[in-house]
C-alpha positions as CSV (number, residue, x, y, z in Angstrom):
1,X,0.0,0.0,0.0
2,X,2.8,2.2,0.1
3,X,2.2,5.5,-2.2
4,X,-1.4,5.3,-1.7
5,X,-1.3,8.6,0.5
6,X,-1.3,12.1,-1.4
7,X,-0.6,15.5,-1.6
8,X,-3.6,17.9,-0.3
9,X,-1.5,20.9,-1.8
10,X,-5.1,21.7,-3.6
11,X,-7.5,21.4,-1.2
12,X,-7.9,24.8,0.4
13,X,-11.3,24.5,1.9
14,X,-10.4,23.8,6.1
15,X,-13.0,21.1,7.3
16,X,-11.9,20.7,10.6
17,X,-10.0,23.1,12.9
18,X,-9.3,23.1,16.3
19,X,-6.9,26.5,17.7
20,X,-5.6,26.3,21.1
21,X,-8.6,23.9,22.6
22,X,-8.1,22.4,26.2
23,X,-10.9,19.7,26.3
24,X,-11.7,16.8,29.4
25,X,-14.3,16.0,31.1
26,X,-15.9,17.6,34.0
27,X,-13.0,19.4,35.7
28,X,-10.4,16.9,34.2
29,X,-8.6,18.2,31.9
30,X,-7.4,15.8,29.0
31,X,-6.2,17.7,25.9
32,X,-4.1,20.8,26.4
33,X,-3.8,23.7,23.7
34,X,-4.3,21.3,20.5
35,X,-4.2,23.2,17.4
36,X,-5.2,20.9,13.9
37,X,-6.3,22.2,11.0
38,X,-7.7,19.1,8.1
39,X,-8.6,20.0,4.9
40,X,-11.2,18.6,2.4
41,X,-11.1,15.6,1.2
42,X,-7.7,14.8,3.8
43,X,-7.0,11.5,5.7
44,X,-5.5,12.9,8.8
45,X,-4.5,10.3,11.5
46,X,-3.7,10.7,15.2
47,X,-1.1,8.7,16.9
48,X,-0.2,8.4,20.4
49,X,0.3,5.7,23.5
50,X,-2.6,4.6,25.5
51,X,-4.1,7.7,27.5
52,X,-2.6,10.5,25.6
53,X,-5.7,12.2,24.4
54,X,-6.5,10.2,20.9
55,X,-9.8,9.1,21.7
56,X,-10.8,12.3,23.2
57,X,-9.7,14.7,20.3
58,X,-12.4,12.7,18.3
59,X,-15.1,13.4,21.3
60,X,-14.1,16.8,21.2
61,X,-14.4,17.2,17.5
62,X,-18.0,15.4,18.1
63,X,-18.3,18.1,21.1
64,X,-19.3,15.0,23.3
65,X,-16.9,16.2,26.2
66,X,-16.4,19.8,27.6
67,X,-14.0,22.3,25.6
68,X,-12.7,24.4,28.3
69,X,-10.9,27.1,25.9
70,X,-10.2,27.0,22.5
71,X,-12.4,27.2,19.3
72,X,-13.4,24.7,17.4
73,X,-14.6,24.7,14.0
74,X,-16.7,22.1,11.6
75,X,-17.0,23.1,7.9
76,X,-16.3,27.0,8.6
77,X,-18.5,27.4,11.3
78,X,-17.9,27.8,15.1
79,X,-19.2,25.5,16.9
80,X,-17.9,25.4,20.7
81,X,-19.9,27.9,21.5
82,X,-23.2,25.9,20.3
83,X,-26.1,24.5,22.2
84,X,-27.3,20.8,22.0
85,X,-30.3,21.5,19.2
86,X,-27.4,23.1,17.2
87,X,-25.0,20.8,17.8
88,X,-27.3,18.1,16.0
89,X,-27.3,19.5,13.1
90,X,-23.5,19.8,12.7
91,X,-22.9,16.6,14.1
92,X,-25.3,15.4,10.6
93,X,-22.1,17.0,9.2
94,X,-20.1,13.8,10.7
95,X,-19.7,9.9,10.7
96,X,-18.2,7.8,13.1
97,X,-16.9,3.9,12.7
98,X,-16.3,2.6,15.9
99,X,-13.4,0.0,16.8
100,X,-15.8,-3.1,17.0
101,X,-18.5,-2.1,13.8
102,X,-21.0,-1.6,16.9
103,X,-23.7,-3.5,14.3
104,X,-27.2,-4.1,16.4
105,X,-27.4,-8.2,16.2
106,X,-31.1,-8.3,15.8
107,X,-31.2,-5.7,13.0
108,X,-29.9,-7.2,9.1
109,X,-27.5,-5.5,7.4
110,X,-29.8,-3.6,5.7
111,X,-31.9,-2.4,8.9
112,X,-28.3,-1.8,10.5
113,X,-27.4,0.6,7.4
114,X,-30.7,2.7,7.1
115,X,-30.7,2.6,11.0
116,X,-29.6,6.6,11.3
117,X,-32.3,7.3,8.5
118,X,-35.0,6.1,9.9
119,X,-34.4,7.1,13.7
120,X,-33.8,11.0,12.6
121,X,-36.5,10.7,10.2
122,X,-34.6,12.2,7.3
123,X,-36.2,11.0,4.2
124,X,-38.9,9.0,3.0
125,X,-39.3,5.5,3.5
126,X,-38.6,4.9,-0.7
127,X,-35.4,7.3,-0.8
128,X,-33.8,5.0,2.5
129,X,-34.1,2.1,0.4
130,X,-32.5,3.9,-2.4
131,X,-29.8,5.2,-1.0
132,X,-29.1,2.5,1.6
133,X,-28.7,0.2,-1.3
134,X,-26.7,2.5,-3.2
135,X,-23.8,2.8,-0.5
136,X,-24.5,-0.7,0.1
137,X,-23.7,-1.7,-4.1
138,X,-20.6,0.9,-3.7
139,X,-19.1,-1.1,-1.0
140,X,-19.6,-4.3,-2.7
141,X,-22.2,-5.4,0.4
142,X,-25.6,-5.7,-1.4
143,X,-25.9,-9.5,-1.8
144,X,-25.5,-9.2,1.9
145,X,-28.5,-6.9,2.3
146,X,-30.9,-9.9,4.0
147,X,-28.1,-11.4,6.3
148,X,-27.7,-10.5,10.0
149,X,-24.4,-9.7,11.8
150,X,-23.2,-13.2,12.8
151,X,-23.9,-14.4,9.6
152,X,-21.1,-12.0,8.0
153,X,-17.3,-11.9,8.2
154,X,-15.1,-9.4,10.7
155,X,-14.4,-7.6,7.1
156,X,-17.8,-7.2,6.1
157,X,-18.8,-6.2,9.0
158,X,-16.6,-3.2,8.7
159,X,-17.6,-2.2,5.5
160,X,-21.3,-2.3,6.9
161,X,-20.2,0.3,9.8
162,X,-18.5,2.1,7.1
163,X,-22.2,2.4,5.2
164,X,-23.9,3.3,7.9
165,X,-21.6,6.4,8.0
166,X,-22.0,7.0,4.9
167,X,-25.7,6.7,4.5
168,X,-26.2,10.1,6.2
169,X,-23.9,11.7,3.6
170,X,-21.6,13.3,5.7
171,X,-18.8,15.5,5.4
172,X,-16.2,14.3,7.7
173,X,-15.9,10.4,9.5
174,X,-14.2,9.8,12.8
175,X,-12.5,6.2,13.0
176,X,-11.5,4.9,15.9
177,X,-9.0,2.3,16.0
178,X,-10.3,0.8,12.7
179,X,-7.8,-2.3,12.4
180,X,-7.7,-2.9,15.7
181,X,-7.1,-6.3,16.5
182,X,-7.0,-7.7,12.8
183,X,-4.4,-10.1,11.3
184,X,-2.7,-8.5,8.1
185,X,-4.6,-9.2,5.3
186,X,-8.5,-7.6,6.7
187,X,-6.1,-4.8,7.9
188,X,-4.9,-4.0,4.3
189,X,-8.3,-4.7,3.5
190,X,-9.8,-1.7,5.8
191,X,-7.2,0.5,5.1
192,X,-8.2,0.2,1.4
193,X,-12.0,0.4,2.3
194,X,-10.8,3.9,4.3
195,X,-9.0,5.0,1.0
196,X,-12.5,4.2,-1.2
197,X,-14.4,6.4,0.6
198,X,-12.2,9.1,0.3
199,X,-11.9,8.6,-3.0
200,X,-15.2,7.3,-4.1
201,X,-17.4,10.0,-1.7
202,X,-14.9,12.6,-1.4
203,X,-15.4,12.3,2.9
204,X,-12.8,14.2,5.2
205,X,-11.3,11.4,7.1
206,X,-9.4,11.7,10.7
207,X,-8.3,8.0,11.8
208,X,-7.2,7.4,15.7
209,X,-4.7,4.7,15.6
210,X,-1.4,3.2,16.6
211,X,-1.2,1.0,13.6
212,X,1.9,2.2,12.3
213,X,2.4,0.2,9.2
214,X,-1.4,1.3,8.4
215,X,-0.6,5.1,9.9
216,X,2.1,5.6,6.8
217,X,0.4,4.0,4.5
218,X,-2.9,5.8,4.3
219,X,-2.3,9.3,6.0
220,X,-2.1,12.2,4.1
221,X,-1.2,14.2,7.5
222,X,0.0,12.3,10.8
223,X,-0.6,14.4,14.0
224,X,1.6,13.0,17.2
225,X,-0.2,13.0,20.9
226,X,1.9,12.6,24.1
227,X,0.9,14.0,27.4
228,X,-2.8,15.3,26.0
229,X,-0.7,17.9,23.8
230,X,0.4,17.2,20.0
231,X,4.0,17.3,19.8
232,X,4.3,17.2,16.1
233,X,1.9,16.9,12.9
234,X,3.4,16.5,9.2
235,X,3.7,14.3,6.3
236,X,4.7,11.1,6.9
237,X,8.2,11.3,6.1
238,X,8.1,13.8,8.7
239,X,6.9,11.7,11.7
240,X,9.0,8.5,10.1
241,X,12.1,10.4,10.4
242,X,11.2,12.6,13.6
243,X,14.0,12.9,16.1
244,X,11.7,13.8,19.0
245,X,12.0,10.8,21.6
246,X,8.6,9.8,22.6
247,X,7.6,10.1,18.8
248,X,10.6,7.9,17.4
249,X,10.5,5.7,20.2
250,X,7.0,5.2,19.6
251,X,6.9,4.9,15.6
252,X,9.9,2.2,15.7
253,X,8.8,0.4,19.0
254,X,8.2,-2.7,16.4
255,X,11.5,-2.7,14.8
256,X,13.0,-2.9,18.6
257,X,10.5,-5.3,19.3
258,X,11.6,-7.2,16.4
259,X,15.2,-6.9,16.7
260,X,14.9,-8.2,20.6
C-alpha cells in the first residue's frame, strides 16, 4: 500500500479546525492547547500511546466532552460555543466507525445501514431504500443486504459500519482504531475500504490509531499525541524520520520489538 497517501496541496477549503482547545471531562482536563487544521477531502490520523488524548480529540471534534478554551470549527463554522439543538445538526455534518462495527445483532445489514435514516427521520421511506442500497452496491455489500451480523465476516462487518456512516452523507468520518485487532490481510483490506471512501465520496477522514504500518500508509497528515498535547503533525516522512524521543521511540517500537 505504500504511495497510496497524497498531496492535499489543492484542497484549500479547512473542514476541521481546532486552535488552542483544552478539552476533558468535568473538571479533568485531558487535551491541552491542540491546534489541527484538516482540509477537504484529507485522511488525517492521530497517533499516540494509550491515555494521551486520541480518543478524546475525536469526542471533542464530536463536542461530546467539555472544551474548556479553544475554538473549534466544523465546515467553517464555530461550533464550541453551540447548544445541544445546534450541535445536531452539525454533528449530521459527521460519521463515526467505531473499533468493533457496533452492528445491532437483531437488525440485518440492511436495517443496521438505514438505521440513522429512519431514527432522525430524514427522508422518505422509498429514498432510504434507495440510498441504503446505493452505499450498500458501492461497497460491494448488497448480496448481503438480508443477512444478520453473525452471519457475515469481521471484514464485512466493517464495511457495513462504514455504510452506515455514509448513508447520512456526511462530510467528515471519525474512526477509531479501525484495524484494531486484525491479522494483516483484513487490515490492508480496511485500510483500502478507508482510501474508497475518500476517493469514491470525497469524505474528510481523521483516523485514531497506533497501527503504524497502516498510519504511513494511508495518511495524508500524521498528527503526534503525548501528554494530552500534540507534539508534532506533518507528512509522513516527517513523523518516520522525527527525532523527537517519545515520537521515534514510539513509531519504531516494532523494529525494537523485532530486533529483541
Amino acid at each position: 500500500m505504500s504511495g497510496m497517501h497524497k498531496s492535499y496541496t489543492n484542497r484549500n477549503n479547512i473542514m476541521v479546525s481546532l486552535k488552542n482547545v483544552s478539552s476533558g471531562y468535568e473538571r479533568s482536563v485531558i487535551l491541552h492547547d491542540i491546534t489541527l487544521d484538516v482540509h477537504n477531502s484529507e485522511i488525517v490520523t492521530v497517533i499516540g500511546g494509550s491515555g494521551s488524548g486520541k480518543s478524546t480529540l475525536l469526542k471533542t471534534i464530536m463536542r461530546f466532552c467539555t472544551i474548556f478554551k479553544g475554538e473549534l470549527h466544523i465546515d467553517g463554522e464555530r461550533v464550541d460555543n453551540l447548544g445541544e439543538t445546534s450541535m445536531q445538526h452539525v454533528r449530521s455534518k459527521m460519521g463515526m466507525v467505531f473499533q468493533g462495527a457496533a452492528l445491532f445483532d437483531s437488525m440485518t445489514v440492511y436495517e443496521n445501514v438505514a438505521f440513522p435514516l429512519v431514527e432522525k427521520r430524514l427522508i422518505s421511506k422509498s429514498h432510504i431504500k434507495e440510498r441504503v442500497m446505493t452505499v450498500l452496491t458501492q461497497l460491494e455489500m448488497e448480496d448481503c443486504s438480508n443477512s444478520f451480523p453473525n452471519e457475515i465476516s469481521g471484514g464485512q462487518k466493517k464495511r457495513v459500519g462504514l455504510a452506515r456512516a455514509l448513508v447520512e452523507r456526511p462530510k467528515i468520518i471519525l474512526y477509531d482504531e479501525p484495524t484494531s485487532g486484525l491479522d494483516p490481510v483484513m487490515t490492508r483490506y480496511v485500510n483500502e475500504m478507508i482510501y474508497k471512501a475518500q476517493q469514491d465520496f470525497g469524505v474528510t477522514s481523521i483516523i485514531v490509531s497506533h497501527d503504524m504500518a497502516s498510519v504511513f500508509a494511508i495518511s495524508d497528515r500524521i498528527a503526534a499525541i503525548f501528554g494530552g498535547t500534540i507534539r508534532i503533525t506533518g507528512a509522513p516522512d516527517d513523523i518516520k524520520n522525527s527525532e523527537v524521543p517519545e515520537i521515534k521511540e514510539f513509531v519504531h517500537a516494532d523494529k525494537f520489538t523485532k530486533n529483541k
